[in-house]
PyMOL commands that place a pseudoatom at each C-alpha (Angstrom):
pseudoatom trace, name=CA, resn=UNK, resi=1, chain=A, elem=C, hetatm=0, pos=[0.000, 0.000, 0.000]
pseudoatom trace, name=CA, resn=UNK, resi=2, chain=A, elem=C, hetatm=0, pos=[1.601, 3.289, -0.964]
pseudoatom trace, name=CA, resn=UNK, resi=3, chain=A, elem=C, hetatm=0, pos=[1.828, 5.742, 2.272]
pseudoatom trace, name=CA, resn=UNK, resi=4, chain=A, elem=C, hetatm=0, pos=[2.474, 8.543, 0.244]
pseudoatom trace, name=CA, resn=UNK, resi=5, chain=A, elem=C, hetatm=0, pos=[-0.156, 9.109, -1.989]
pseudoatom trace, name=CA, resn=UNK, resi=6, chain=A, elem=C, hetatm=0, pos=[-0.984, 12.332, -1.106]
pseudoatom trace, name=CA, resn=UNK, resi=7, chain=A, elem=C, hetatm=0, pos=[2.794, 13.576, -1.955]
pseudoatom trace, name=CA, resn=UNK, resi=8, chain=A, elem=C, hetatm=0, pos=[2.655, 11.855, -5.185]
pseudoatom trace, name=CA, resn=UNK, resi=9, chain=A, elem=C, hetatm=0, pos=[-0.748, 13.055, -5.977]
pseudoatom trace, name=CA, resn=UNK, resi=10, chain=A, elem=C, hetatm=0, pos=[-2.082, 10.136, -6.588]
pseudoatom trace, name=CA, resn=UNK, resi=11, chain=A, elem=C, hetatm=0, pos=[-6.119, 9.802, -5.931]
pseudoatom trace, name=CA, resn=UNK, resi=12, chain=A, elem=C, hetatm=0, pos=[-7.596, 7.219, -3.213]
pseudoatom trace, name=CA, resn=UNK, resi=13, chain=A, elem=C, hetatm=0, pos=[-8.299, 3.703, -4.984]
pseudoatom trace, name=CA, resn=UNK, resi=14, chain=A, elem=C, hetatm=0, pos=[-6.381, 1.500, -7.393]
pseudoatom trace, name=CA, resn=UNK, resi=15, chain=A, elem=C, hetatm=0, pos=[-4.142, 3.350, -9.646]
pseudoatom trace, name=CA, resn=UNK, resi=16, chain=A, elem=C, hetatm=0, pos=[-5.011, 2.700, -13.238]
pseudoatom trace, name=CA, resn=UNK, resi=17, chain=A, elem=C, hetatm=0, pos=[-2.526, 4.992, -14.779]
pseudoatom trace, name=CA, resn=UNK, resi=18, chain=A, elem=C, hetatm=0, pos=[0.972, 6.065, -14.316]
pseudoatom trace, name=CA, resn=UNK, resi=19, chain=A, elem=C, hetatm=0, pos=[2.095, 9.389, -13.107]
pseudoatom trace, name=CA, resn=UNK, resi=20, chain=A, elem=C, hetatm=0, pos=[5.784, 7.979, -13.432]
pseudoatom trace, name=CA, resn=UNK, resi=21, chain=A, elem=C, hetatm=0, pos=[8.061, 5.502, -13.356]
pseudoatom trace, name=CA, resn=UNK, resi=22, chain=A, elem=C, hetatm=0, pos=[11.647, 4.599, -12.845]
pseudoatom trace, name=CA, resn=UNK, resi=23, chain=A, elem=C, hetatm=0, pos=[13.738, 5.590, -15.735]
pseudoatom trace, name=CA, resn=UNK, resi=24, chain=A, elem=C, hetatm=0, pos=[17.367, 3.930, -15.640]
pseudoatom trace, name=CA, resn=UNK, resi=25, chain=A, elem=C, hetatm=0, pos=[19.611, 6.494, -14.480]
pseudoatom trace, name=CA, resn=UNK, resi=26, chain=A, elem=C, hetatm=0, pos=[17.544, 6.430, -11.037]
pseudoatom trace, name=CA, resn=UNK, resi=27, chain=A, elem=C, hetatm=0, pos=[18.575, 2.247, -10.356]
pseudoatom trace, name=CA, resn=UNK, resi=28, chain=A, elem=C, hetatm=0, pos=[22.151, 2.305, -9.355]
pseudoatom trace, name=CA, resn=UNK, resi=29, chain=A, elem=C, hetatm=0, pos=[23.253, -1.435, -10.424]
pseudoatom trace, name=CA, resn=UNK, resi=30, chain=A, elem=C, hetatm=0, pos=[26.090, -2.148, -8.637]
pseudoatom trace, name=CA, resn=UNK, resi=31, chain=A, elem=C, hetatm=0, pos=[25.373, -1.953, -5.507]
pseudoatom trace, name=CA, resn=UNK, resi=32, chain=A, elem=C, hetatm=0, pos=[25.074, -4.328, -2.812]
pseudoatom trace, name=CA, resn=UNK, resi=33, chain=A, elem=C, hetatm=0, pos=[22.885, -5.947, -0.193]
pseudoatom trace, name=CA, resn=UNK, resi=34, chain=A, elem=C, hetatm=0, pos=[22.978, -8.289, 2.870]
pseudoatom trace, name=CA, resn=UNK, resi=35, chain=A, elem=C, hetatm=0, pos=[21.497, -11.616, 1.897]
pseudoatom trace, name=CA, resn=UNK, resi=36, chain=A, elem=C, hetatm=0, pos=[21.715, -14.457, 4.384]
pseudoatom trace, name=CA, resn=UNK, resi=37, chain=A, elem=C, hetatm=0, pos=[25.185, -13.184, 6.197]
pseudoatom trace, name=CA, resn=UNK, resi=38, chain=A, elem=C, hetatm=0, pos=[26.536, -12.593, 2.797]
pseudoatom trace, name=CA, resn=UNK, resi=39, chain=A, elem=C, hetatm=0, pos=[27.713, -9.311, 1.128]
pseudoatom trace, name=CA, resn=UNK, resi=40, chain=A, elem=C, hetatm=0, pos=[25.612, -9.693, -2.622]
pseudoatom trace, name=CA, resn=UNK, resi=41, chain=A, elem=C, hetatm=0, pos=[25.225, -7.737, -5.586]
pseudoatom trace, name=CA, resn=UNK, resi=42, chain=A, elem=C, hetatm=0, pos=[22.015, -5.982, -5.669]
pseudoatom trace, name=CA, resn=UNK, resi=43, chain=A, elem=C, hetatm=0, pos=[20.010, -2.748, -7.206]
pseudoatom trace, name=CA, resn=UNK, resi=44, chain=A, elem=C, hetatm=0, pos=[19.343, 0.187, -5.638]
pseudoatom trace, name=CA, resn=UNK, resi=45, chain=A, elem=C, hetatm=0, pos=[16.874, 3.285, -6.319]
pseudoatom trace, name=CA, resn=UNK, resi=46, chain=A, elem=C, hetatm=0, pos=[18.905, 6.071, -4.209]
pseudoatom trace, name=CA, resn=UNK, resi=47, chain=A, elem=C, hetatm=0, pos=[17.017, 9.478, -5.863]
pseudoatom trace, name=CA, resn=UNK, resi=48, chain=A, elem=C, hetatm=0, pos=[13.580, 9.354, -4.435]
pseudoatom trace, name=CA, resn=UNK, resi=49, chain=A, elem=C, hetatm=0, pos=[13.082, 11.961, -1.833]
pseudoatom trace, name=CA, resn=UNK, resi=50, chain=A, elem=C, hetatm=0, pos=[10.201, 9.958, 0.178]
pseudoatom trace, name=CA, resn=UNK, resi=51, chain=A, elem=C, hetatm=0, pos=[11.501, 6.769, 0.160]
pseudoatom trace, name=CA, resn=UNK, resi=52, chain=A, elem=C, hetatm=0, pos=[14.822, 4.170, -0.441]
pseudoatom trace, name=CA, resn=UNK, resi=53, chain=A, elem=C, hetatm=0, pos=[14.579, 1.150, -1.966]
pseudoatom trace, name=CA, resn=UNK, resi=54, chain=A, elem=C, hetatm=0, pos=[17.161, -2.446, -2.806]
pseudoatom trace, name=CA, resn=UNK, resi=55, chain=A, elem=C, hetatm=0, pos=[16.448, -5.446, -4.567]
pseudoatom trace, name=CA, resn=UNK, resi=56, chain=A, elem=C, hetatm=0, pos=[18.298, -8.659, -5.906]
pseudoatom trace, name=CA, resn=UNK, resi=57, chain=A, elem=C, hetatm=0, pos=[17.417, -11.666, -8.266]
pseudoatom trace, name=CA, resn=UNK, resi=58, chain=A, elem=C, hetatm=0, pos=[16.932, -14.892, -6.465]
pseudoatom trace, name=CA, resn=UNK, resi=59, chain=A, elem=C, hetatm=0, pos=[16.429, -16.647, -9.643]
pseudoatom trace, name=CA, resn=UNK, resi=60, chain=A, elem=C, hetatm=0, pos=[15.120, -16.787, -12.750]
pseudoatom trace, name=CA, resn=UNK, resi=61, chain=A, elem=C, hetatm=0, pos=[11.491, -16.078, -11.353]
pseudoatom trace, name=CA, resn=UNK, resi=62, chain=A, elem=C, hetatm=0, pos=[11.944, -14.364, -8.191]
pseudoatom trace, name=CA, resn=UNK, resi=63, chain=A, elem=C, hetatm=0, pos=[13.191, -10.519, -7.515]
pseudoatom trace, name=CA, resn=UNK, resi=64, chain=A, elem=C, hetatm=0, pos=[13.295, -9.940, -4.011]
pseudoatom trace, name=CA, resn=UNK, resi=65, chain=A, elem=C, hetatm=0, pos=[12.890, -5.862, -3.202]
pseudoatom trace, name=CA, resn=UNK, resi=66, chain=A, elem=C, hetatm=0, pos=[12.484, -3.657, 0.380]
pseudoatom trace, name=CA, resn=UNK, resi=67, chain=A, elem=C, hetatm=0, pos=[11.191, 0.049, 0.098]
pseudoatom trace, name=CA, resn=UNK, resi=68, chain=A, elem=C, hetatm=0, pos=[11.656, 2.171, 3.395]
pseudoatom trace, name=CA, resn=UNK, resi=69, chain=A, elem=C, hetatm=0, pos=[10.719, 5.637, 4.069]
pseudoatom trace, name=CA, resn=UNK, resi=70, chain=A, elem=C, hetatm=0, pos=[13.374, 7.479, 3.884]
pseudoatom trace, name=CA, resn=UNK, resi=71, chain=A, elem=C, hetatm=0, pos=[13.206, 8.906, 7.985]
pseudoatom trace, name=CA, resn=UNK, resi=72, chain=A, elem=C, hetatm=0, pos=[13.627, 5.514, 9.023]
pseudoatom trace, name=CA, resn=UNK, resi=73, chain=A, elem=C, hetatm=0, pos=[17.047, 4.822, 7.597]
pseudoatom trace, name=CA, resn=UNK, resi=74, chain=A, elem=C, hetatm=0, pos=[18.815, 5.745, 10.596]
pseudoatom trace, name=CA, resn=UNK, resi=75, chain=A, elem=C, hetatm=0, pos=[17.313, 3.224, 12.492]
pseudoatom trace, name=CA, resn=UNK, resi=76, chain=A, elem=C, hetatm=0, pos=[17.224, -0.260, 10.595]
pseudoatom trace, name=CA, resn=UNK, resi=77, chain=A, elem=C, hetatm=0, pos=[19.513, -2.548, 8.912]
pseudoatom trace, name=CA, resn=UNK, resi=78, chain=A, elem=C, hetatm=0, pos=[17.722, -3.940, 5.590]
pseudoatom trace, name=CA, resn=UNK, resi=79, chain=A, elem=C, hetatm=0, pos=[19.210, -7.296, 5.371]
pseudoatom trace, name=CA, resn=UNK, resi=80, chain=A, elem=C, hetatm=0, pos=[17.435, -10.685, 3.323]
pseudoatom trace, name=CA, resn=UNK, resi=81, chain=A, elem=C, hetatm=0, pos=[17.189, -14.127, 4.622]
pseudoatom trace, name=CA, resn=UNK, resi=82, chain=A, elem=C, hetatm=0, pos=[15.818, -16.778, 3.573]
pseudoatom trace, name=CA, resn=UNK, resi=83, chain=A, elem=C, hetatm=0, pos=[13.607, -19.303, 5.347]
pseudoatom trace, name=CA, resn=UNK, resi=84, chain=A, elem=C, hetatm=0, pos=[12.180, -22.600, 5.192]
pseudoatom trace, name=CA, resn=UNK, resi=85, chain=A, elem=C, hetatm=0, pos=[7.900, -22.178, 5.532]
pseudoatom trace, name=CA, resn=UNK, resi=86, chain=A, elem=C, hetatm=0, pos=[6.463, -23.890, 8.489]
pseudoatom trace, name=CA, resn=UNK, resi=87, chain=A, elem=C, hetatm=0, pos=[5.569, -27.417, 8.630]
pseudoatom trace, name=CA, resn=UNK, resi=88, chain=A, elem=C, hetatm=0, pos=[1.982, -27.845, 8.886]
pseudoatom trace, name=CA, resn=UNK, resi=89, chain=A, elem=C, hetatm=0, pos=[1.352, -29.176, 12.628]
pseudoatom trace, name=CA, resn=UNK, resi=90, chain=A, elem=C, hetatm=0, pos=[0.123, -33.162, 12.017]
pseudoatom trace, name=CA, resn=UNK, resi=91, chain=A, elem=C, hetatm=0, pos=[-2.879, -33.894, 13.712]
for i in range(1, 91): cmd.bond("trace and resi %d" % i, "trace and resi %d" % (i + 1))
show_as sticks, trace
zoom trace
């Protein structure tokens, strides 16, 4: 859900058009995220003034992303891991 609709002027509802989107100059490709322990290559969008945002390829199907408001930067760590989903509990 986008928290910043209002900044973006977007209107309440689903968003059936495109006020913008992220030209190539804006995704800085060499740079690098925390995935399992491990230092990785990754993307980053660095330019938006509301918000931050990394992502990776897993694999052929999966792109794994984060987006953070910018003011919270200070206080986190974006790292990936991966898990294993739960076992279903046997009855």
């Amino acid at each position: 859900m986008n928290q910043y609709r209002e900044a973006l002027g977007l209107d309440d509802g689903p968003v059936t058009y495109c006020l913008w989107s992220v030209r190539e100059p804006a995704v800085h490709p060499v740079a690098h995220a925390w995935i399992n322990g491990a230092k990785r290559p990754a993307a980053e969008i660095d330019t938006d003034p509301i918000v931050y945002a990394i992502g990776w390829v897993m694999d052929e199907r999966t792109i794994v992303t984060a987006v953070t408001p910018r003011e919270h930067l200070d206080h986190i760590r974006i790292a990936f891991a991966t898990r294993v989903a739960p076992r279903a509990y046997a009855r």
